[in-house]
Each structure stands twice: as C-alpha cells, then as structure tokens.
PDB file with one MODEL, atoms N, CA, C and O in Angstrom:
MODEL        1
ATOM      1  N   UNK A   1      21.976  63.012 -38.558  1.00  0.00           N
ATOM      2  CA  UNK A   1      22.375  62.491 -37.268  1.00  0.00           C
ATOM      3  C   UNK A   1      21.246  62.635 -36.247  1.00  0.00           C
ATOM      4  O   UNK A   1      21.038  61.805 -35.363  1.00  0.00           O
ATOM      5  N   UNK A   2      20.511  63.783 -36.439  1.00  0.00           N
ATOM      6  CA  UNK A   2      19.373  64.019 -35.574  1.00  0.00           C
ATOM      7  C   UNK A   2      17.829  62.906 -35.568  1.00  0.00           C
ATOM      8  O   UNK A   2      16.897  62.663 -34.801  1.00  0.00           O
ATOM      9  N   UNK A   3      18.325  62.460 -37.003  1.00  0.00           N
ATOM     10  CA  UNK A   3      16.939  61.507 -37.366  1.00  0.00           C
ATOM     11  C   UNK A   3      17.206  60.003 -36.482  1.00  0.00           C
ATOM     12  O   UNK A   3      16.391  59.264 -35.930  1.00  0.00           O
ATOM     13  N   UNK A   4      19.026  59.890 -36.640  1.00  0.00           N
ATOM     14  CA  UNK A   4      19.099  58.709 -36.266  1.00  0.00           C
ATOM     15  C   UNK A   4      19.026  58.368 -34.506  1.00  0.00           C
ATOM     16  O   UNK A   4      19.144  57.270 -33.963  1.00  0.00           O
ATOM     17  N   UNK A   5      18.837  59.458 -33.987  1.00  0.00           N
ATOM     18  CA  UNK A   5      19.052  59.690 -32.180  1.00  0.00           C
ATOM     19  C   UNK A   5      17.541  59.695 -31.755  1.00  0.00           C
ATOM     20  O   UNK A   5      17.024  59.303 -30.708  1.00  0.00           O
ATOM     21  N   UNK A   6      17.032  60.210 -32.786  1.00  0.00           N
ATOM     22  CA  UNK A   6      15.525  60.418 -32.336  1.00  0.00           C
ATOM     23  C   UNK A   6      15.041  58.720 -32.749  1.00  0.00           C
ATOM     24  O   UNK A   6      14.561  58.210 -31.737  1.00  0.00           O
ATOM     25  N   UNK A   7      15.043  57.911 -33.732  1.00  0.00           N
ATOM     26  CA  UNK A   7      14.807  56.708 -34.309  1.00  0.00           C
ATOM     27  C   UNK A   7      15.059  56.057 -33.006  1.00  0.00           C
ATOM     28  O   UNK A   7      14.050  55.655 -32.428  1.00  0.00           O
ATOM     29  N   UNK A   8      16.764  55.775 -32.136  1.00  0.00           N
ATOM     30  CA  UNK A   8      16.676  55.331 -31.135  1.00  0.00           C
ATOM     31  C   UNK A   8      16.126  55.564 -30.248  1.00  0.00           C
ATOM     32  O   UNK A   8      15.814  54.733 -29.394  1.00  0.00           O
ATOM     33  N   UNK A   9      15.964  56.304 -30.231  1.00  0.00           N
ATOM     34  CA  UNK A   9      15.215  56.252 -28.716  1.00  0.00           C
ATOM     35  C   UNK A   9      13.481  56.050 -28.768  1.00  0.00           C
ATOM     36  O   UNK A   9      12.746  56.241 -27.800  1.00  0.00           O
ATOM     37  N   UNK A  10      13.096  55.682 -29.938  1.00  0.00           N
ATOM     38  CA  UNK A  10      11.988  55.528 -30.011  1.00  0.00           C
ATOM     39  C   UNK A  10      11.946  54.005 -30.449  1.00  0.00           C
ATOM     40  O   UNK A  10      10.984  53.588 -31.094  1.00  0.00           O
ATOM     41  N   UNK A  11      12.967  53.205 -30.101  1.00  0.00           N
ATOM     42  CA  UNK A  11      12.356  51.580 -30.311  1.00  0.00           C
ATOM     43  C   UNK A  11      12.010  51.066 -29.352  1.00  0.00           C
ATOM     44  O   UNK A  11      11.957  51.480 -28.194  1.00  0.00           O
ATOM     45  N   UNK A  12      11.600  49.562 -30.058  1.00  0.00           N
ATOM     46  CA  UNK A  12      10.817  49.071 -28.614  1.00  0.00           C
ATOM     47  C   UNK A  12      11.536  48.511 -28.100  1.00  0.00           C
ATOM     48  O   UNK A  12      10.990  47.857 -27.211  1.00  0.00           O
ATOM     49  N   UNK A  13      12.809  48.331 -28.154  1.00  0.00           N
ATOM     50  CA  UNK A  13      13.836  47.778 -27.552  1.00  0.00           C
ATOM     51  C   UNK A  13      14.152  48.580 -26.113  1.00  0.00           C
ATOM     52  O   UNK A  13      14.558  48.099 -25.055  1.00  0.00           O
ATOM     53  N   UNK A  14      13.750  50.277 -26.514  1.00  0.00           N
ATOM     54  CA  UNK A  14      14.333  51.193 -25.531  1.00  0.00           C
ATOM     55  C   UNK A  14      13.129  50.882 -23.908  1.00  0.00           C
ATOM     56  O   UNK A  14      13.287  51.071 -22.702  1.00  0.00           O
ATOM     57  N   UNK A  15      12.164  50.421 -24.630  1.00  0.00           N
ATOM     58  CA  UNK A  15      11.015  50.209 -23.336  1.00  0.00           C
ATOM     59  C   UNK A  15      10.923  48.988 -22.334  1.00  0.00           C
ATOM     60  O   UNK A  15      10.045  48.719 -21.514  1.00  0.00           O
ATOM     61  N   UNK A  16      12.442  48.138 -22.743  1.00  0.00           N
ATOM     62  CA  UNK A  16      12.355  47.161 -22.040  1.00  0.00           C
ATOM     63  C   UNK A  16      12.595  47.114 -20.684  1.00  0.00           C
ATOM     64  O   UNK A  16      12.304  46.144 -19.985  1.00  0.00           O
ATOM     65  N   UNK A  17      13.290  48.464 -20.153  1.00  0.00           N
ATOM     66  CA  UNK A  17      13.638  48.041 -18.750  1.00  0.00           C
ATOM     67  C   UNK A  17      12.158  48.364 -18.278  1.00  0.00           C
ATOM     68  O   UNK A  17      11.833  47.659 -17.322  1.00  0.00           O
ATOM     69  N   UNK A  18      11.132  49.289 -18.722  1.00  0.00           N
ATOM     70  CA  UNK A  18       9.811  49.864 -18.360  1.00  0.00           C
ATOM     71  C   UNK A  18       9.139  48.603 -18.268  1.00  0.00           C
ATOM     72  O   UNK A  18       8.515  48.307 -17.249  1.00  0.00           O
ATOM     73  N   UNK A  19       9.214  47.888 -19.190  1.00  0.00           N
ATOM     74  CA  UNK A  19       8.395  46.200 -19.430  1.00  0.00           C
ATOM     75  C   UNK A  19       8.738  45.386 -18.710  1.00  0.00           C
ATOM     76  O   UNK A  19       7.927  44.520 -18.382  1.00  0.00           O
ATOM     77  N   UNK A  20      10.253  45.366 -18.130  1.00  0.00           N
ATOM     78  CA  UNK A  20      10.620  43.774 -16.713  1.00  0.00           C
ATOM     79  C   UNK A  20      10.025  44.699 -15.581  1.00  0.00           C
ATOM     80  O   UNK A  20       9.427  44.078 -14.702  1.00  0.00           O
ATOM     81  N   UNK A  21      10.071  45.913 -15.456  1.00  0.00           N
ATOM     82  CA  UNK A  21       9.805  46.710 -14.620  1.00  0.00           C
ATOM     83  C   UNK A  21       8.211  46.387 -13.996  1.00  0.00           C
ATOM     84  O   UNK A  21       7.966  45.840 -12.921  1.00  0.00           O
ATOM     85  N   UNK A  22       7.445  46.781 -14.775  1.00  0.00           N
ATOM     86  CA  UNK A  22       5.854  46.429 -14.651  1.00  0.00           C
ATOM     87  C   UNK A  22       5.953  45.334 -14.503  1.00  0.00           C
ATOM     88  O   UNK A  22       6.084  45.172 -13.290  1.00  0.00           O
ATOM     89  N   UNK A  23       5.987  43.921 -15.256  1.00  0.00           N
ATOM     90  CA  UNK A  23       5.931  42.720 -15.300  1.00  0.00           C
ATOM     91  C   UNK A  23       6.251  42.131 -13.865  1.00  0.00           C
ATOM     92  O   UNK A  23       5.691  41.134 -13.408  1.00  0.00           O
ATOM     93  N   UNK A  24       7.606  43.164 -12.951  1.00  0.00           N
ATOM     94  CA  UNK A  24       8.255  42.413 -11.696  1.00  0.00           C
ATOM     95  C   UNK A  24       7.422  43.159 -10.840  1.00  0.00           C
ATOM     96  O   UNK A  24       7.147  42.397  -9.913  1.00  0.00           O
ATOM     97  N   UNK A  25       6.673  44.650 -10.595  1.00  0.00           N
ATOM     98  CA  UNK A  25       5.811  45.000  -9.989  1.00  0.00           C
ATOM     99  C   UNK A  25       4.632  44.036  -9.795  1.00  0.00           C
ATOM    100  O   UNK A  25       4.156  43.792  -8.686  1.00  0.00           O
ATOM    101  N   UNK A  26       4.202  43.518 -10.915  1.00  0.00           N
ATOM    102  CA  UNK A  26       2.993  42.618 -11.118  1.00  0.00           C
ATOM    103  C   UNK A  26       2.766  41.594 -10.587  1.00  0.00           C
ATOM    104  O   UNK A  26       1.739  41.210 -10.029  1.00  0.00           O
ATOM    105  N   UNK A  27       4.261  40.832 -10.827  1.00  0.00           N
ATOM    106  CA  UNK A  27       4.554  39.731  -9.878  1.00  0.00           C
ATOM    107  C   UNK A  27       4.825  39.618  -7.935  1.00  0.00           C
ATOM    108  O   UNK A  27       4.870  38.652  -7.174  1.00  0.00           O
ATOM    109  N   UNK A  28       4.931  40.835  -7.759  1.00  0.00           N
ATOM    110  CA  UNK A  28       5.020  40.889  -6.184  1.00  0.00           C
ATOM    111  C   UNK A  28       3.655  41.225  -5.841  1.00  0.00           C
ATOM    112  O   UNK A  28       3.409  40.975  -4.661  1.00  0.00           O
ATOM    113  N   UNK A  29       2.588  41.762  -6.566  1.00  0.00           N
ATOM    114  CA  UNK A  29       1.312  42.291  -6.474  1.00  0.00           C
ATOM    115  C   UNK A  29       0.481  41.208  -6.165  1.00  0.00           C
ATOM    116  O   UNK A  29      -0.312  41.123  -5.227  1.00  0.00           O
ATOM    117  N   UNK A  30       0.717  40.442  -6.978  1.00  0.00           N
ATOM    118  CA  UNK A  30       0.125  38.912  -7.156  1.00  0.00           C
ATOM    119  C   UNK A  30       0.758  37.944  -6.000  1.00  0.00           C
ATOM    120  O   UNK A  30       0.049  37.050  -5.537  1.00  0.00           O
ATOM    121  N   UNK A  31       1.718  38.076  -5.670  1.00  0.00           N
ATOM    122  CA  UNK A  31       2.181  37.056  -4.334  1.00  0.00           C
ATOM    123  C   UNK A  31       1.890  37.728  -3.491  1.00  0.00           C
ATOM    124  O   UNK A  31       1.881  37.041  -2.469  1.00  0.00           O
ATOM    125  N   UNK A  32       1.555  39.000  -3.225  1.00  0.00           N
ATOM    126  CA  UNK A  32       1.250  39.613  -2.000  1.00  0.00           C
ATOM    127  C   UNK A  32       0.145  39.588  -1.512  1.00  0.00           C
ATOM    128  O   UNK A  32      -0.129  39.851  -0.341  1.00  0.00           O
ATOM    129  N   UNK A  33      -0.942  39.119  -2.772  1.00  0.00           N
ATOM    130  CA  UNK A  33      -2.368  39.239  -2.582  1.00  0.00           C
ATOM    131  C   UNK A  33      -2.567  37.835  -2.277  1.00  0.00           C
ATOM    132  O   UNK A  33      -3.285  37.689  -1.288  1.00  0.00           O
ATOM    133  N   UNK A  34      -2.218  36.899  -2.736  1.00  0.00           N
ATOM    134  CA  UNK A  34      -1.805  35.669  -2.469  1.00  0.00           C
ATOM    135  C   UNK A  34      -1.813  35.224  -0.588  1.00  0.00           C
ATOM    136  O   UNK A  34      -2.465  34.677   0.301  1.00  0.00           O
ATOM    137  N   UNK A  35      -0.444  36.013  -0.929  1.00  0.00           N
ATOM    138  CA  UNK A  35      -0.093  35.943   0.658  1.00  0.00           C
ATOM    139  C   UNK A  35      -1.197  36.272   1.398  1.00  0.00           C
ATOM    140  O   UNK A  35      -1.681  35.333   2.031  1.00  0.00           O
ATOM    141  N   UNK A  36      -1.793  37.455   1.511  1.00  0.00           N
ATOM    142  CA  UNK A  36      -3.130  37.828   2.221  1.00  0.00           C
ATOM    143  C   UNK A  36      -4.243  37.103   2.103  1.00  0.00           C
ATOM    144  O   UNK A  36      -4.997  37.221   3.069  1.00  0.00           O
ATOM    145  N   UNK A  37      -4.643  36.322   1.167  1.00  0.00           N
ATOM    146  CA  UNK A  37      -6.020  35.454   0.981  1.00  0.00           C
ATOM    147  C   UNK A  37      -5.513  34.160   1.841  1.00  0.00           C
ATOM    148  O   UNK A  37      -6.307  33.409   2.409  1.00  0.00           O
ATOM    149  N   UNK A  38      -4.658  34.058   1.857  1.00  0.00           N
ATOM    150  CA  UNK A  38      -3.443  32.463   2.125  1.00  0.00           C
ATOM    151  C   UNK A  38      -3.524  32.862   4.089  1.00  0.00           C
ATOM    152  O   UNK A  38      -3.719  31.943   4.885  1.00  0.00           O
ATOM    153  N   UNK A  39      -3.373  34.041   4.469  1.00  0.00           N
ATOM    154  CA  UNK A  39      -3.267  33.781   5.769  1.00  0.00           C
ATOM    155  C   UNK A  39      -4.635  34.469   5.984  1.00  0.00           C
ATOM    156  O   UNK A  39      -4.789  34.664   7.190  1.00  0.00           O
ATOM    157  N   UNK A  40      -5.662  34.897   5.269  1.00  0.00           N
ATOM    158  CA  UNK A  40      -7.202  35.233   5.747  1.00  0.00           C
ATOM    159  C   UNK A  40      -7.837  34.107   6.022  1.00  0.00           C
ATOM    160  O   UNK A  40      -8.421  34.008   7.102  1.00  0.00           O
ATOM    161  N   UNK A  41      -7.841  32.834   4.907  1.00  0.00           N
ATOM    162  CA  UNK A  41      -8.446  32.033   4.837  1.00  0.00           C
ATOM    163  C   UNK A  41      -8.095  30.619   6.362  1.00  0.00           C
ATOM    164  O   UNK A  41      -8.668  29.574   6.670  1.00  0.00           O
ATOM    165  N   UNK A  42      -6.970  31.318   6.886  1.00  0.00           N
ATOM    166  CA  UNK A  42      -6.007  30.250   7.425  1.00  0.00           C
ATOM    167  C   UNK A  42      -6.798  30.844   8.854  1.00  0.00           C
ATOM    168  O   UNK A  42      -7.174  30.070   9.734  1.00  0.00           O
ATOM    169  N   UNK A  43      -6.978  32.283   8.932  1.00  0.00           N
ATOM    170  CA  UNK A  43      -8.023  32.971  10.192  1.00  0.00           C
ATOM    171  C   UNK A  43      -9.295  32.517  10.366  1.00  0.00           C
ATOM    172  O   UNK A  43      -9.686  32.251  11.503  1.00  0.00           O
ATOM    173  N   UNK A  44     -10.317  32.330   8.991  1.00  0.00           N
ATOM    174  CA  UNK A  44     -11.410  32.139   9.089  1.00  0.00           C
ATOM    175  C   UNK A  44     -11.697  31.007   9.141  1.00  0.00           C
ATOM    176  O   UNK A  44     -12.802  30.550   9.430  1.00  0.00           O
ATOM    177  N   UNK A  45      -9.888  29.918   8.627  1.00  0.00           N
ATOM    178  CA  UNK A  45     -10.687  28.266   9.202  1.00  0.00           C
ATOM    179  C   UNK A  45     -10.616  28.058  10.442  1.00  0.00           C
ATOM    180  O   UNK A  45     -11.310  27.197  10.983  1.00  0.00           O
ATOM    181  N   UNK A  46      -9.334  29.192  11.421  1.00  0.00           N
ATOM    182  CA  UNK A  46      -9.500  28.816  12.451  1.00  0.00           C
ATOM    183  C   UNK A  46     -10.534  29.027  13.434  1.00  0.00           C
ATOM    184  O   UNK A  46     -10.565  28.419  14.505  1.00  0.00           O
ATOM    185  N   UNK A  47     -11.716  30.226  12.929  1.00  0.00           N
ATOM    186  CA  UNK A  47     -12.833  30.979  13.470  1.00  0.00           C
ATOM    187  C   UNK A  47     -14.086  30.096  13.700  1.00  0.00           C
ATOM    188  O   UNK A  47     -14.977  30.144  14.549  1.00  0.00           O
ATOM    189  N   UNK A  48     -13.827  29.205  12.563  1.00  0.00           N
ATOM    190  CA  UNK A  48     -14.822  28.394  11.904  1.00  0.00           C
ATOM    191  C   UNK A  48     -14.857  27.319  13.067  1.00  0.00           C
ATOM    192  O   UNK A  48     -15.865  27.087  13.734  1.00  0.00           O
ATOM    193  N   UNK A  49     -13.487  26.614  13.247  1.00  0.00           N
ATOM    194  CA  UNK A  49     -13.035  25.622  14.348  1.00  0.00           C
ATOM    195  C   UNK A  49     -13.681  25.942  15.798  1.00  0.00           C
ATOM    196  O   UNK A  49     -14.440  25.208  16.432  1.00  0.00           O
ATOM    197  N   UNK A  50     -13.143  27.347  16.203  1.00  0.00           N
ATOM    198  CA  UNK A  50     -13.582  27.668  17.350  1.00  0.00           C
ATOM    199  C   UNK A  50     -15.000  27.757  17.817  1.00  0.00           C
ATOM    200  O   UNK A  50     -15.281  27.670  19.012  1.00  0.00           O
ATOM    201  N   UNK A  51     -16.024  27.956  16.743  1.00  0.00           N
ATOM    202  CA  UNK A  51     -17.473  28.269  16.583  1.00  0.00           C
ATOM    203  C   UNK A  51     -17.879  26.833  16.545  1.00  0.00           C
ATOM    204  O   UNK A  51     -18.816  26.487  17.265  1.00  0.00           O
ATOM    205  N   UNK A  52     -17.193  25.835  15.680  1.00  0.00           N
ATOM    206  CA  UNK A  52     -18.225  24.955  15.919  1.00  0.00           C
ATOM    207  C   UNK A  52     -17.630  23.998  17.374  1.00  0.00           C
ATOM    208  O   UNK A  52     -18.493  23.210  17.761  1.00  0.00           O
ATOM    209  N   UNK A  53     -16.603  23.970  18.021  1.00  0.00           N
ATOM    210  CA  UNK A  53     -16.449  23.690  18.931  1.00  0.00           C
ATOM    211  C   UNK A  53     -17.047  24.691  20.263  1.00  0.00           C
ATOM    212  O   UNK A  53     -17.141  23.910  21.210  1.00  0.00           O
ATOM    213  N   UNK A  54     -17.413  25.858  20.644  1.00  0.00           N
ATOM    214  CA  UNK A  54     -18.630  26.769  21.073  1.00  0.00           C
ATOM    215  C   UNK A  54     -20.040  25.785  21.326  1.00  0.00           C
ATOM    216  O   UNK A  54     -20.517  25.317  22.360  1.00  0.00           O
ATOM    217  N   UNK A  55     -20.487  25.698  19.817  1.00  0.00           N
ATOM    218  CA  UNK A  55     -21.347  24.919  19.599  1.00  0.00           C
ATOM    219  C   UNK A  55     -21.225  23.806  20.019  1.00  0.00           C
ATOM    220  O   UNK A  55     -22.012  23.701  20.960  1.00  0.00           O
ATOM    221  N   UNK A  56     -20.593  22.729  19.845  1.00  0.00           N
ATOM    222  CA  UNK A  56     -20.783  21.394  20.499  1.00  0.00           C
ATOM    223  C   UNK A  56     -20.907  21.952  21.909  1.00  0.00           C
ATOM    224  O   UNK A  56     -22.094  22.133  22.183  1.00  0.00           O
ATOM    225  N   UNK A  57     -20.146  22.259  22.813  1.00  0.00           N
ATOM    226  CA  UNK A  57     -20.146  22.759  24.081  1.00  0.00           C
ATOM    227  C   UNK A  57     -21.612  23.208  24.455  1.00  0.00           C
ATOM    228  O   UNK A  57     -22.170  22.685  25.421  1.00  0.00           O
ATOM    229  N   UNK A  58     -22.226  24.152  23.712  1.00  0.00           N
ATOM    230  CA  UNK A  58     -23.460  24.635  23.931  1.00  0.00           C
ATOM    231  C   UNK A  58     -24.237  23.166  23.863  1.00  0.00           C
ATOM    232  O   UNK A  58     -24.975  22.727  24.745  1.00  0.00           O
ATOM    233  N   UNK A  59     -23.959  22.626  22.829  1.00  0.00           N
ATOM    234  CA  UNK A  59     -25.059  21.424  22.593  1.00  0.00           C
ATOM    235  C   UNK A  59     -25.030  20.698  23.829  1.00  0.00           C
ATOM    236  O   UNK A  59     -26.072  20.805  24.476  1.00  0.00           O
ATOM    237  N   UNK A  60     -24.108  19.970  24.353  1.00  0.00           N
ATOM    238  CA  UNK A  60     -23.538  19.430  25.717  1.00  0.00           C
ATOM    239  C   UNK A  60     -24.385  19.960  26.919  1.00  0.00           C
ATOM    240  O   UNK A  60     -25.075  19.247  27.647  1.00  0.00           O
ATOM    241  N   UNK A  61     -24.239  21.283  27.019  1.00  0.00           N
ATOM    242  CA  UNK A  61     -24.557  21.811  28.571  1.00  0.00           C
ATOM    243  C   UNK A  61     -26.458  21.838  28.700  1.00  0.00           C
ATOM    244  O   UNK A  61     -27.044  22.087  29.753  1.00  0.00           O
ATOM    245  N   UNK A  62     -27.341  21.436  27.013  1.00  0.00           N
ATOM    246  CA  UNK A  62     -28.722  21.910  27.237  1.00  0.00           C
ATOM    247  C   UNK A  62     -28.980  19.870  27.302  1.00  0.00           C
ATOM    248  O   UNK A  62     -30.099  19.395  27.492  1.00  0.00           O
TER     249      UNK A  62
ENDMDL
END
C-alpha cells in the first residue's frame, strides 16, 4: 500500500496544477511587458513629435 501512495504522488499527472500555474504566470509576464514597451514606445513617439516640431519652430525664427 505504501508503494502504491508513494507511485502517486510521483506522476506527472500530480504536477499539473504546478504546470497551468507557471504557464499562467508566464502569460501575464509577457502581457505585462508588452503592455510597458506598448505605452514606452507610445511616450517616445510622442517625444519624437514634440522635438521635431521644437525644431521646425527653431528653423522658422533663424
């Protein structure tokens, strides 16, 4: 009886909640980083906008 308790709990069946577990960590890791490149890039086009409108202005006033 002892062989058969120890057998269970050693399948790979028993590691599945550990496996959606990681897998759903992984997946919020990845949209989160997402999310952050998604609103960095959305800063630096607007930085980009403001600089070269700066610039025209500068160009204008010489």
């Amino acid at each position: 009886m002892l062989e058969l308790i120890l057998l269970d709990t050693h399948l790979p069946s028993s590691n599945l909640p550990f496996l959606f577990a990681a897998f759903a960590v992984s997946w919020v890791v990845l949209f989160g980083y997402l999310f952050y490149v998604n609103r960095r890039q959305h800063e630096v086009r607007k930085e980009i906008t403001r600089l070269q409108r700066l610039l025209e202005n500068n160009q204008e006033e010489e």
